[in-house]
C-alpha positions in Angstrom: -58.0 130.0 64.5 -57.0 128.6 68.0 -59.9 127.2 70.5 -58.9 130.2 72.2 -59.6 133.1 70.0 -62.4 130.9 68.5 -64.2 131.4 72.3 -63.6 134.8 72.4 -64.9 135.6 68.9 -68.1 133.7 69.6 -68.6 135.8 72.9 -67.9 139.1 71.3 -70.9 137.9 68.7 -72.9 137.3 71.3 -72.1 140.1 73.8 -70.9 137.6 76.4 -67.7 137.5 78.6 -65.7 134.7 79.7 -66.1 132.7 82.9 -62.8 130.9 83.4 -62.6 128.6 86.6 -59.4 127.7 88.2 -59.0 124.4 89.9 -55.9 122.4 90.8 -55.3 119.4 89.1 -55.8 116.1 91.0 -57.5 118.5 93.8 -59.4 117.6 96.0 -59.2 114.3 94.0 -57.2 112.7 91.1 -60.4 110.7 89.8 -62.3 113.7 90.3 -60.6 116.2 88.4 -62.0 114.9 84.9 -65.4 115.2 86.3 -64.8 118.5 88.1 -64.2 119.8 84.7 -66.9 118.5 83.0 -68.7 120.1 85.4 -67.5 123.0 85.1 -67.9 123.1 81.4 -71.8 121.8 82.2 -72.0 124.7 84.4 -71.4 128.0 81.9 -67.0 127.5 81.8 -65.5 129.2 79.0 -62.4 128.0 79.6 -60.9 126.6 82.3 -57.5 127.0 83.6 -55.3 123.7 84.7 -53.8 124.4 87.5 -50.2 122.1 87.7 -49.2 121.0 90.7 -45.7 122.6 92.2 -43.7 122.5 95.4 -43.3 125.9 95.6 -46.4 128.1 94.3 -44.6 131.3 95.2 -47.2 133.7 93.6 -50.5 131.9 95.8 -52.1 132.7 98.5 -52.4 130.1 101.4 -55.6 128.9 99.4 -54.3 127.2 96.3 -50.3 126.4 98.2 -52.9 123.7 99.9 -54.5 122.7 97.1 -51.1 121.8 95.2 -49.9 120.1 98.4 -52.9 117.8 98.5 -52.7 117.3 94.8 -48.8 116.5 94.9 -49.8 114.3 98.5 -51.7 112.3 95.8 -49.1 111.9 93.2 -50.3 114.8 90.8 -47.9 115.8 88.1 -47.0 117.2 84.9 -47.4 114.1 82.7 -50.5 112.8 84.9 -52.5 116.5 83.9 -51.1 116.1 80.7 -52.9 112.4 81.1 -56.2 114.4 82.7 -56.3 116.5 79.6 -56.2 113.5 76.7 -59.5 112.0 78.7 -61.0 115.4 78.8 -60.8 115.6 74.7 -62.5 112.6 74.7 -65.3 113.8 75.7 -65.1 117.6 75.1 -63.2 118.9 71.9 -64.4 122.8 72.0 -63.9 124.1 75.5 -60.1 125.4 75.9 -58.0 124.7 78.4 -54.8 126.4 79.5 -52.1 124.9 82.1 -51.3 127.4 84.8 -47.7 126.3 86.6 -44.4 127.0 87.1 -41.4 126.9 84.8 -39.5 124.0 86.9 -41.9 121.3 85.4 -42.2 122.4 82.3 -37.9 122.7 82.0 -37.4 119.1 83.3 -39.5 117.5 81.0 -37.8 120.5 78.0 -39.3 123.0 76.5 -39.9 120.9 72.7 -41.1 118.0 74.5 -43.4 119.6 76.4 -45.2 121.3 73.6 -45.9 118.4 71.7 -47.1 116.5 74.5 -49.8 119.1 75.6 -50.4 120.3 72.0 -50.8 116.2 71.2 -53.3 115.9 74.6 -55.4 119.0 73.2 -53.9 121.5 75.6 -54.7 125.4 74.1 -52.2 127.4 76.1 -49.8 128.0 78.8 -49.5 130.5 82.0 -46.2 130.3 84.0 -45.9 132.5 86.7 -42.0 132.5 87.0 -41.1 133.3 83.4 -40.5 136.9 82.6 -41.4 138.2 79.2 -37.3 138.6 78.9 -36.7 135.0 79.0 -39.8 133.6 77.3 -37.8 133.3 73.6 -37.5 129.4 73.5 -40.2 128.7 75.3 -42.4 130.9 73.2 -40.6 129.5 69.8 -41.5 125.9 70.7 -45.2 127.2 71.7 -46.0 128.6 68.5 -44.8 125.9 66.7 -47.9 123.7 68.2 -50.1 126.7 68.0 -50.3 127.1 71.4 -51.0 130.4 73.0 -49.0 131.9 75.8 -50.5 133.5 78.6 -49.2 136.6 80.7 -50.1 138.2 83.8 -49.5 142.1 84.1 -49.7 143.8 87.5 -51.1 147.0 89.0 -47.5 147.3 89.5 -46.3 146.8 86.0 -44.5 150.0 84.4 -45.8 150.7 80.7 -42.8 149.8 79.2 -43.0 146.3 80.5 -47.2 146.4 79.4 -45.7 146.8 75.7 -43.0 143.5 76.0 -45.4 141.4 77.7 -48.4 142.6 74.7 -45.5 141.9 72.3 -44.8 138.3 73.8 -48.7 137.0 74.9 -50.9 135.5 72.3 -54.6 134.1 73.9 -55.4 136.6 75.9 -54.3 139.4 78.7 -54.4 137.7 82.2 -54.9 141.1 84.5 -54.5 140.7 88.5 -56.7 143.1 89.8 -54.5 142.9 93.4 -51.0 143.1 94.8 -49.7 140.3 96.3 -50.5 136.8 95.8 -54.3 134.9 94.9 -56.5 135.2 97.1 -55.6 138.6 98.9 -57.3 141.8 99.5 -60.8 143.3 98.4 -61.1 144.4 94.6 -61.0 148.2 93.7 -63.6 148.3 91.0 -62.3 152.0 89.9 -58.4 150.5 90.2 -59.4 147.6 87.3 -61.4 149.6 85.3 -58.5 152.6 84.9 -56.1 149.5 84.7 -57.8 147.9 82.0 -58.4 151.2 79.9 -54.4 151.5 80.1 -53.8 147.8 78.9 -56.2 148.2 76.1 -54.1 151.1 74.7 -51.2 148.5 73.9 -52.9 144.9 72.7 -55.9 144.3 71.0 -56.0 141.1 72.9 -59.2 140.0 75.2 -58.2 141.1 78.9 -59.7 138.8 81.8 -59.4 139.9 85.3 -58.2 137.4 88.1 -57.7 137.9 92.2 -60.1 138.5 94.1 -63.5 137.3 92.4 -64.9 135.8 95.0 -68.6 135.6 94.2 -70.8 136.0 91.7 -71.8 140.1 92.4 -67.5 141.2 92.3 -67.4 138.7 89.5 -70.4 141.4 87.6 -68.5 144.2 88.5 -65.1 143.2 86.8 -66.7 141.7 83.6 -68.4 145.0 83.2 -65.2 146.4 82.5 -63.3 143.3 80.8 -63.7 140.4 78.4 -63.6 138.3 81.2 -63.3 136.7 84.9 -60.7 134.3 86.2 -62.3 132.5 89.8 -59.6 131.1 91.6 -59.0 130.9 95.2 -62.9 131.0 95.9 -63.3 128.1 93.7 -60.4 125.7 95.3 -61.7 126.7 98.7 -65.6 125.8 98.1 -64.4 122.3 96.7 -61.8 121.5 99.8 -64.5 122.7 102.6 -66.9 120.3 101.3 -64.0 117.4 100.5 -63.2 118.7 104.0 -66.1 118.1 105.7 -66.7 114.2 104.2 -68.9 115.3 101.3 -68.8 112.7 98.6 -67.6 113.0 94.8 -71.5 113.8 94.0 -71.3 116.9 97.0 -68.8 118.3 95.6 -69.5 118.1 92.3 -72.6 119.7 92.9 -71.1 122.6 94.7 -68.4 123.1 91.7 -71.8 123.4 89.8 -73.4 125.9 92.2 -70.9 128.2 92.3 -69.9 128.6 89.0 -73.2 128.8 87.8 -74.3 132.1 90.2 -71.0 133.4 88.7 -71.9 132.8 85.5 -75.8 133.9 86.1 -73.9 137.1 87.5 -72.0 138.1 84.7 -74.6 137.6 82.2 -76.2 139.8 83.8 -73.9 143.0 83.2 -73.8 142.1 79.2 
């Protein structure tokens, strides 16, 4: 059984949902970003999603586009959150980790080559934005050979027909965003996720966890109530670049990391 399904078998025992932080590799500092997810971890993380840094983030809001430009301004890439991950298995080999990115990265380096790297650096699965279920075949093929899962995002937009290729294609979980548009945008409309949720259910048996628009730890509540689970982005990045921001040190902004994620995690605990 992967880490992944491992973590959401242990929270279904234990009527608990997943808190899954986002942050952006090598933001708001290279050093840092081992330690951020430690933290994070520390802090009530059931996963935590790996964002890579790219040059064109099409699908985020102005939010994370700064956090890869900072990361990239650093010298962040593929092979050096591949090198993040292999120091984070040294100290933590039960907490999954999945790389969120785009497919430009990923195709450079190849599609075989890339699998064994992350699967080899204890990497659990992979979100790519820009890959449509259609044209996920090799990708997938190489994937699964590692036993790595692959993650999809479905829409409030996406057709039913579309639902059952991407539920064919994903293994992991169901990554749902709760908005249209890209991260960070718009208010959450708790009735719109839980109807949206109810449809997904009815064509995967997979965990569903509901990204966009968490914010805090009271809209974080109100979409685990209705899902296995709560991806905090935008929120996240922009807490640890305000502090970075306003000269905070390493120990600041750890601390905030900490903070936050722990009233989100205190939050949804709370709606079990």
């Amino acid at each position: 059984m992967s880490r992944i399904a491992t973590c959401f078998a242990d929270l279904k025992a234990r009527n608990r949902k997943a808190v899954i932080p986002y942050i952006v590799a090598g933001d708001p500092g290279v050093e840092l970003t081992l330690e951020l997810m430690l933290a994070l971890v520390d802090s009530g993380a059931d996963i935590i999603e790996l964002g890579v840094p790219f040059s064109d983030p099409m699908s985020e809001g102005p939010v994370i586009q700064r956090g890869h430009e900072r990361a990239l301004d650093r010298g962040m890439r593929l092979r050096g959150v591949l090198e993040v991950m292999s120091l984070f298995r040294k100290h933590n080999q039960t907490t999954p980790v999945l790389l969120m990115g785009y497919a430009n990265p990923v195709e450079h380096m190849g599609h075989a080559v890339f699998a064994d790297r992350a699967a080899a650096c204890g990497v659990d699965a992979l979100l790519t934005v820009d890959i449509p279920p259609e044209e996920v075949a090799g990708l997938n093929q190489e994937l699964r050979r590692v036993g790595m899962d692959n993650i999809f995002l479905i829409a409030p937009t996406t057709p039913e027909d579309r639902i059952d290729l991407i539920a064919e294609e994903a293994s992991g979980f169901i990554y749902y965003v709760s908005l249209k548009g890209v991260t960070g945008a718009g208010h959450l409309d708790q009735d719109a996720v839980t109807q949206s949720v109810a449809e997904i259910r009815r064509h995967t048996s997979l965990p569903i966890c509901v990204g966009f628009g968490i914010k805090d730890g009271p809209s974080a509540a109100a979409v685990a109530a209705v899902s296995d689970g709560v991806v905090v982005g935008s929120a996240l990045v922009q807490c640890l670049a305000d502090v970075a921001e306003a000269g905070g040190s390493d120990v600041e902004i750890l601390n905030a990391a900490r903070a936050m994620l722990g009233d989100i995690r205190e939050h949804v605990d709370s709606c079990s």
